[in-house]
C-alpha positions as CSV (number, residue, x, y, z in Angstrom):
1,X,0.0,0.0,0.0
2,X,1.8,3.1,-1.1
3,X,1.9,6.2,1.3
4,X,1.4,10.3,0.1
5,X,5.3,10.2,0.0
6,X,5.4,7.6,-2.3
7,X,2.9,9.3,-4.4
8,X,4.7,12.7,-3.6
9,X,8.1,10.4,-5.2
10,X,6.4,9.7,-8.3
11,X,4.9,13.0,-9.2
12,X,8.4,14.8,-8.8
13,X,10.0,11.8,-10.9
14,X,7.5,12.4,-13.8
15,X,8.3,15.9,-13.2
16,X,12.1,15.5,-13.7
17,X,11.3,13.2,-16.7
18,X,9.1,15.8,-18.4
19,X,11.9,18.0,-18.2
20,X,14.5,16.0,-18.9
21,X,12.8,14.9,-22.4
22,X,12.6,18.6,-23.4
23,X,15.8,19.9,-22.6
24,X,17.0,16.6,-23.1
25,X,19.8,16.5,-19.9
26,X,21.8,13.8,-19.1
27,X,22.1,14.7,-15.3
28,X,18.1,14.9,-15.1
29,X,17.6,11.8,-16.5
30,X,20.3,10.1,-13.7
31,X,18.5,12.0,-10.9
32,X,14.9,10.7,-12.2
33,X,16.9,7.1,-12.2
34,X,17.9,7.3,-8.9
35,X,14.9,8.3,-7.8
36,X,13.0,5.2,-9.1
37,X,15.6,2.7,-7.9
38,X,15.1,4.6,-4.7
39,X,11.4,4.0,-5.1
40,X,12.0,0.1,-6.1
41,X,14.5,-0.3,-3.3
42,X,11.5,0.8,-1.2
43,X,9.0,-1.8,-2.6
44,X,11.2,-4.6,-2.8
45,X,12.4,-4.6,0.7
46,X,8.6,-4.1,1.8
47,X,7.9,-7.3,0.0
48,X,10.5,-9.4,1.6
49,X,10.3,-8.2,5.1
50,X,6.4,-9.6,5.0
51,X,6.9,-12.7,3.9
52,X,5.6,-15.7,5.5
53,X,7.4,-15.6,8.4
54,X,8.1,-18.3,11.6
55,X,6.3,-16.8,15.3
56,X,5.8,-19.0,18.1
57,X,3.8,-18.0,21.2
58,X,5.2,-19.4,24.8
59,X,1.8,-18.7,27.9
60,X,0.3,-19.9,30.5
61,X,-2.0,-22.7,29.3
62,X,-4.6,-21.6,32.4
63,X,-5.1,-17.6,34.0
64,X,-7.6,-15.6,36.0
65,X,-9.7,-13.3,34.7
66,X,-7.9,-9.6,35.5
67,X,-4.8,-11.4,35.9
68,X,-1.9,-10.2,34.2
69,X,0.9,-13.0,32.6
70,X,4.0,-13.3,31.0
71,X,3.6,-14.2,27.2
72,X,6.9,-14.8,25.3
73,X,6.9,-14.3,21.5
74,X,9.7,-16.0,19.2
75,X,10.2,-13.9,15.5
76,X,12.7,-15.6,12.7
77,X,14.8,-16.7,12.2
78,X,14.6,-15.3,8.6
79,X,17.2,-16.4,5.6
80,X,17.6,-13.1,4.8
81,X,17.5,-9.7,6.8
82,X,13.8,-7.9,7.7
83,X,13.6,-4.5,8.3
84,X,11.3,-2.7,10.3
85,X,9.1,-5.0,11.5
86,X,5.7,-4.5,13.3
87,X,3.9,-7.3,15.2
88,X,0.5,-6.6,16.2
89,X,-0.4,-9.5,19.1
90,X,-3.9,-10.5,19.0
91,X,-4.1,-12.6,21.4
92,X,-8.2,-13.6,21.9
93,X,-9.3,-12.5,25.4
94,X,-6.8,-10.3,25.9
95,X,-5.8,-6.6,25.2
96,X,-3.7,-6.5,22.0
97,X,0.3,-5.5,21.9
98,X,2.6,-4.5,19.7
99,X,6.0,-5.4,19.1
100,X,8.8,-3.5,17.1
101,X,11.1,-5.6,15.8
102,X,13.9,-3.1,13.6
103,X,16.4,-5.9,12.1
104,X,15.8,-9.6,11.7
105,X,18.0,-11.7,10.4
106,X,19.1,-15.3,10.7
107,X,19.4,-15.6,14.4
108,X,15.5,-16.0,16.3
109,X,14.8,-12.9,18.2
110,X,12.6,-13.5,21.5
111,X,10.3,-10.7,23.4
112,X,8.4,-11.0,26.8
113,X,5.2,-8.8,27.4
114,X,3.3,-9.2,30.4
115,X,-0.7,-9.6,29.3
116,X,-3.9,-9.0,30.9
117,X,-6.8,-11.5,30.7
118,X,-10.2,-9.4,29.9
119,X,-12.8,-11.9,29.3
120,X,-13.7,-15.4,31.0
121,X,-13.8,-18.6,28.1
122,X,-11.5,-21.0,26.1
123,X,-9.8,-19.3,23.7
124,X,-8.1,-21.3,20.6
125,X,-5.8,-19.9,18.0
126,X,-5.1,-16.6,18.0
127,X,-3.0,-15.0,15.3
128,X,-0.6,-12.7,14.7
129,X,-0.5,-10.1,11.9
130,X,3.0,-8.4,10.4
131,X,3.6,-5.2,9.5
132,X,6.4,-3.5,7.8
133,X,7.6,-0.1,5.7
134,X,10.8,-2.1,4.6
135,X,13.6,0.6,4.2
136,X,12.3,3.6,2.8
137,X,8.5,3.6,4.4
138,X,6.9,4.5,1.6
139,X,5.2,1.8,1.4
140,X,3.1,-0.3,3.7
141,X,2.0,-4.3,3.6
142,X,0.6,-6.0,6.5
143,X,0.4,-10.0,6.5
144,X,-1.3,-12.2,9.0
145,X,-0.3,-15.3,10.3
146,X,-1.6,-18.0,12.1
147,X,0.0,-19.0,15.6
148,X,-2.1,-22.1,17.2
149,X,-2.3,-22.2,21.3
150,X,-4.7,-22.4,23.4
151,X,-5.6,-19.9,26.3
152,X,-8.5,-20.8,29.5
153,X,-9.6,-17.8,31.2
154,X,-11.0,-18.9,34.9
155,X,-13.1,-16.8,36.7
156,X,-11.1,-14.4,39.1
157,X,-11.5,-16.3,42.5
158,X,-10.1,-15.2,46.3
159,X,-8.5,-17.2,48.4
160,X,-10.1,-17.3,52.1
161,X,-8.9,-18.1,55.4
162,X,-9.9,-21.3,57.2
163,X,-13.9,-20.6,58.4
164,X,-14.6,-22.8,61.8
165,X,-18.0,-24.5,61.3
166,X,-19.8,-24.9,64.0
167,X,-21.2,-28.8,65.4
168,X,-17.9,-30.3,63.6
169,X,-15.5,-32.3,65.5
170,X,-12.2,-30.7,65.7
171,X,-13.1,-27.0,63.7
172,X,-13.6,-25.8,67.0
173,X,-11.1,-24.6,69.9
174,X,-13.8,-25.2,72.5
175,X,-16.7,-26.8,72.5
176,X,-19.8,-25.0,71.2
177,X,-22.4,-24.1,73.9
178,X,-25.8,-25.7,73.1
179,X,-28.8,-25.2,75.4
180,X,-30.5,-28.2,77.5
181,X,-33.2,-29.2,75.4
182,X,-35.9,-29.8,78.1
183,X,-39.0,-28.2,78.9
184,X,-42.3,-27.9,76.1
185,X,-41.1,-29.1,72.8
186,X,-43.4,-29.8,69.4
187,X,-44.6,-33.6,69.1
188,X,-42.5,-35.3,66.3
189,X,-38.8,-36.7,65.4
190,X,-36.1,-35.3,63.5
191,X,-33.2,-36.5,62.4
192,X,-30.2,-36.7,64.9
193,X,-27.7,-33.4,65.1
194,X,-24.2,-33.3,65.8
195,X,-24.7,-32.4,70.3
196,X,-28.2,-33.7,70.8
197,X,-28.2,-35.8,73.8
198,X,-27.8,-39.5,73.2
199,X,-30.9,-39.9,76.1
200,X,-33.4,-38.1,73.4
201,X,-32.9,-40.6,70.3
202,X,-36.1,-42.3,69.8
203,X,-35.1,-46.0,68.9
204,X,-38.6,-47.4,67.6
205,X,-38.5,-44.3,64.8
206,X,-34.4,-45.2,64.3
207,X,-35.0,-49.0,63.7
208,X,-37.9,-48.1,61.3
């Protein structure tokens, strides 16, 4: 995709060749061919820097939601040298990020970002897309790729303190005071409760 200095570069190089045809210099006609090659150089290293290129993707396979998390992100190696790389993370339930990467050549380059989970789910996938000027900047070509992973997105949790509960053997310190169940009470049975006096069981209604 060609910028308004790229479209600037080849109005003033039809200019110069315009001229150059009716006054028919020598020197014009070597600035106008610099110019172009300057203009090729431009496109040809914008081709090659967004070629297919190898990203891998190092996370957490499990995170809260709200929590933030190291992601690790692998670029190249590439046969031959990248310039001006952009690397737009789109990582699904998460905010996106973007990573410069100025020259890439045949050793990998890695980069560390810290994340933030937005949105509870299982997320599969999750590409990458690759961005670059190439030398000059003039022009502009953007390439996506696809980097597979999978990222689970728990629901944010907090973890409590031990909670005594009261008629269990051994939550409390001391025991738990109970009153004497004597006096008026309602006709009927229940079922038997953890401190009810062993005197009060109704045996006919527990053999049933």
């Amino acid at each position: 995709m060609p910028t308004p200095e790229a479209a600037g570069l080849a109005a003033l190089i039809a200019l110069l060749l315009f001229i150059a045809v009716n006054l028919q210099a020598g020197w014009v006609y070597a600035v106008a061919a610099l110019l172009i090659g300057f203009g090729v150089a431009g496109w040809l290293s914008t081709l090659a820097a967004t070629r297919p290129l190898a990203v891998r993707r190092t996370m957490p396979a499990e995170v809260a939601e709200g929590e933030r998390f190291a992601v690790t992100v692998t670029v190249g190696p590439a046969r031959w040298p990248r310039f001006f790389l952009q690397i737009r993370e789109a990582l699904p339930g998460c905010d996106p990020v973007e990573i410069t990467v100025p020259v890439l050549g045949r050793r990998a380059l890695t980069f560390t970002y810290a994340a933030r989970a937005r949105r509870r789910g299982v997320y599969r996938g999750g590409g990458v897309r690759v961005r670059s000027g190439g030398l000059t900047g003039m022009f502009w070509l953007e390439r996506a790729l696809d980097v597979p992973g999978i990222l689970t997105v728990l629901p944010r949790y907090t973890l409590l303190h031990r909670v005594a509960l009261p008629g269990r053997p051994g939550e409390e310190p001391t025991a738990l005071f109970r009153p004497a169940r004597t006096g008026v009470e309602v006709a009927g049975v229940r079922d038997f409760r953890d401190g009810d006096d062993a005197s009060r069981i109704h045996w006919r209604s527990t053999a049933r």
